[in-house]
N, C-alpha and C positions, 0 to 999 in steps of 0.2 A: 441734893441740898434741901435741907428743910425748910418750910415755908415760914417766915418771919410777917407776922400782920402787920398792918400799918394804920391808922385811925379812918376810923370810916366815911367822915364827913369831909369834904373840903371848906374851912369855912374863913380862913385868912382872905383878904382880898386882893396882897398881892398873890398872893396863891391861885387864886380865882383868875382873876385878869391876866396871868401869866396862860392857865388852863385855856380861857378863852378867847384869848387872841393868839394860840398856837395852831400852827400849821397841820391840821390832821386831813387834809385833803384825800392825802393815799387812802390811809386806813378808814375812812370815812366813806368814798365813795364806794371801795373795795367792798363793804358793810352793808350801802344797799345794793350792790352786782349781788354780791352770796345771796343775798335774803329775796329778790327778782326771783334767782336763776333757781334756786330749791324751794319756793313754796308754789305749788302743786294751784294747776287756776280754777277756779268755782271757789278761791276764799272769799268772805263777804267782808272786805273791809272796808263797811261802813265808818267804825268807832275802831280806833286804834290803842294802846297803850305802852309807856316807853318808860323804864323803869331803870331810875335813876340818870335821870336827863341831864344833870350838870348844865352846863354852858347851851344848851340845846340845838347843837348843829344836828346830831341826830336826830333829831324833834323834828327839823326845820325839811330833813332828807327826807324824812318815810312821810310828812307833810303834801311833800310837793311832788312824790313817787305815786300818792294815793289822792287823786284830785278831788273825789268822793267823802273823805275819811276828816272825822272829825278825832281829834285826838288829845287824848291825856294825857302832861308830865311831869311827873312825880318826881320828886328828890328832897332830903332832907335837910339839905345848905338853905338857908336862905339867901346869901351871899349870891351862891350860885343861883339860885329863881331869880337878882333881883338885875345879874350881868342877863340873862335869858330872855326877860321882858324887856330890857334896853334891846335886845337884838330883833325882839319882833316887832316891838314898834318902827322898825327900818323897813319893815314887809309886809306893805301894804296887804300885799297878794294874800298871805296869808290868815288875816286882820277874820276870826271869827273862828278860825276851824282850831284854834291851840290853845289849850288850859294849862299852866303851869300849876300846878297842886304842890304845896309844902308838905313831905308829910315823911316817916321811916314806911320802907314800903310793907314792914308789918304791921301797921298800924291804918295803915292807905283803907280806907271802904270804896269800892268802887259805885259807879252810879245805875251800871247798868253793864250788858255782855261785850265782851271785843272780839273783832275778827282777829285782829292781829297782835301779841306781846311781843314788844320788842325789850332788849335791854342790851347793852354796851359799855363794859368798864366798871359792868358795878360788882361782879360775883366776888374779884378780890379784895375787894373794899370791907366786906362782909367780918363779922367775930367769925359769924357762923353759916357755912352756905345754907344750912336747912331755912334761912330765911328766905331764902333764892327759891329754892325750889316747893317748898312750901305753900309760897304765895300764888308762884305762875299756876300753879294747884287750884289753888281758891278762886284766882281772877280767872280764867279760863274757864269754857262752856264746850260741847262737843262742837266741832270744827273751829274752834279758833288754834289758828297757827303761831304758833314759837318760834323764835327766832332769837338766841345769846349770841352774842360774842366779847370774849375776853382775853388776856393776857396768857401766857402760856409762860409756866417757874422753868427758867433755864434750870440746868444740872448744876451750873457752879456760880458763884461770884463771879468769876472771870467771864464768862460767859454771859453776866448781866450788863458788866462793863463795858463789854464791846458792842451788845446793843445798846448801850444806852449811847455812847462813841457814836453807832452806824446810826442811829433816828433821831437824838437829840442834840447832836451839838451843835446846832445853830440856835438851838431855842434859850432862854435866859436860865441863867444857873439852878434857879429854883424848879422851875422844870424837868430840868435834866435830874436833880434829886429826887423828885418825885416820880418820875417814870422809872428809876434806877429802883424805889421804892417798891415802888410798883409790880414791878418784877418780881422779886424777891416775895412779895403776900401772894401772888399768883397762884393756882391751882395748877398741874398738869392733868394730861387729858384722863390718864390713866385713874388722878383722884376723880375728876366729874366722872365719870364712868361709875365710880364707884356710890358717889353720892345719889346720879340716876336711879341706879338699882335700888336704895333704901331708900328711897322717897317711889317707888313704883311706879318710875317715867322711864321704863327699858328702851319704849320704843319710841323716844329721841333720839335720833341720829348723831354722833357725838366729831367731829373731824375740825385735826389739824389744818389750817388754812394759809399760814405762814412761819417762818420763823420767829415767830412770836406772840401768835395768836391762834386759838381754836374756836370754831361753833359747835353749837347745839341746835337743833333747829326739830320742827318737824310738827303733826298736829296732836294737840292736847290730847285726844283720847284717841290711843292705837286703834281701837276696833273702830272707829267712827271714819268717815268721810267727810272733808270739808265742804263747808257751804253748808 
C-alpha cells in the first residue's frame, strides 16, 4: 500500500484534547521500557531533547525516567504546547526541569548538546523524512543517544482498519480517524532503512517492536562511545 501523508501539525483543539486526553499508557510506557533497555549505560543525560512533543506525556516519561535531565520540547502546534503547559503545571515535581519550545523542528536552534534525542509519532507527520533525520544530525554531538519510535504502514487498508478497530475504539471518533490516518502516512521499516542509509545513520539500529510500531535507536556517531 502506498503511503498517503496526512498534515503535519495538529492544530484543531478538539483534535488536540481528543490527542491528549487519550489513553496511550501501553504504547507510552512500552517507549520508555525500549529506550531503558537499549541505550547502552555511561549516557550523560544531563539535557535531554524530545522532538515533536505534542501533548507531552512523552516529555513528562523521559522527565521523570531521568531525575538529573533537564529537557527540551519542541513542536510546532501551539494548540498542542498550550494543552502541555496545562499539564505541567499539575506537576509540581517536575516545575523547572521542562521547556516547551514552539518551533518546526527545522527551524528549532538548539541551546546547547543533548545526551539524550528522543522523538515519538512525529517521522509520519513529516512532507519529508529528510527533516527527521537531518535534524537528529545537527542536534546530536558524539555520544548522544537516539531513540525514534513510530507507526509502522500496514500492507492494506484493511489491515489499517482492524487496527485501528483493535487500539482505538474506545477512544472519541476523531481519534480513531486520526490514528486510522496515521497509519496510512506511516513509513515501513524497510523505507527507514532506506532513508538511514542516505542520510549516513547506517549504524542505527532500525527494529519492528510491535504490530504497529518500530524503533530506531542507538548512538549518534557509530565510531564513538557514549559518555
Amino acid at each position: 500500500m502506498k503511503r498517503r501523508p496526512e498534515p503535519e501539525l495538529m492544530t484543531e483543539a478538539e483534535q488536540v484534547a481528543a490527542y491528549g486526553n487519550a489513553d496511550f499508557e501501553e504504547p507510552h510506557s512500552h517507549f520508555v521500557k525500549l529506550l531503558l533497555e537499549r541505550m547502552p549505560s555511561g549516557v550523560d543525560v544531563t539535557r535531554a531533547l524530545d522532538l515533536g512533543c505534542g501533548a507531552g506525556d512523552i516529555t513528562f516519561r523521559i522527565t521523570a525516567a531521568f531525575p538529573n535531565a533537564l529537557v527540551d520540547a519542541v513542536d510546532g502546534s501551539g494548540e498542542m504546547l498550550k494543552f502541555a503547559r496545562g499539564l505541567l503545571e499539575r506537576k509540581p515535581g517536575l516545575s523547572g526541569r521542562v521547556r516547551f519550545i514552539r518551533s518546526m523542528i527545522g527551524d528549532f536552534e538548539p541551546g546547547g548538546e543533548y545526551g539524550l534525542i528522543v522523538s515519538n509519532s512525529l517521522l509520519h507527520h513529516l512532507p519529508d523524512p529528510a527533516i527527521m533525520w537531518e535534524s537528529v544530525k545537527r542536534f546530536s554531538s558524539p555520544g548522544t543517544f537516539i531513540f525514534v519510535m513510530d507507526l509502522h504502514r500496514p500492507e492494506s487498508e484493511e489491515e489499517a482498519r482492524r487496527l485501528t478497530e483493535l487500539y482505538a475504539s474506545a477512544e472519541p471518533e476523531i481519534l480513531q480517524r486520526d490514528f486510522y490516518n496515521s497509519l496510512l502516512a506511516a513509513f515501513d521499516v524497510g523505507e527507514v532503512r532506506a532513508q538511514l542509509e542516505s542520510h549516513g545513520l547506517t549504524h542505527l539500529e532500525t527494529e519492528l517492536v510491535s504490530d504497529r510500531h518500530f524503533i530506531v535507536y542507538g548512538p549518534s556517531h557509530g565510531d564513538q562511545s557514549p559518555g
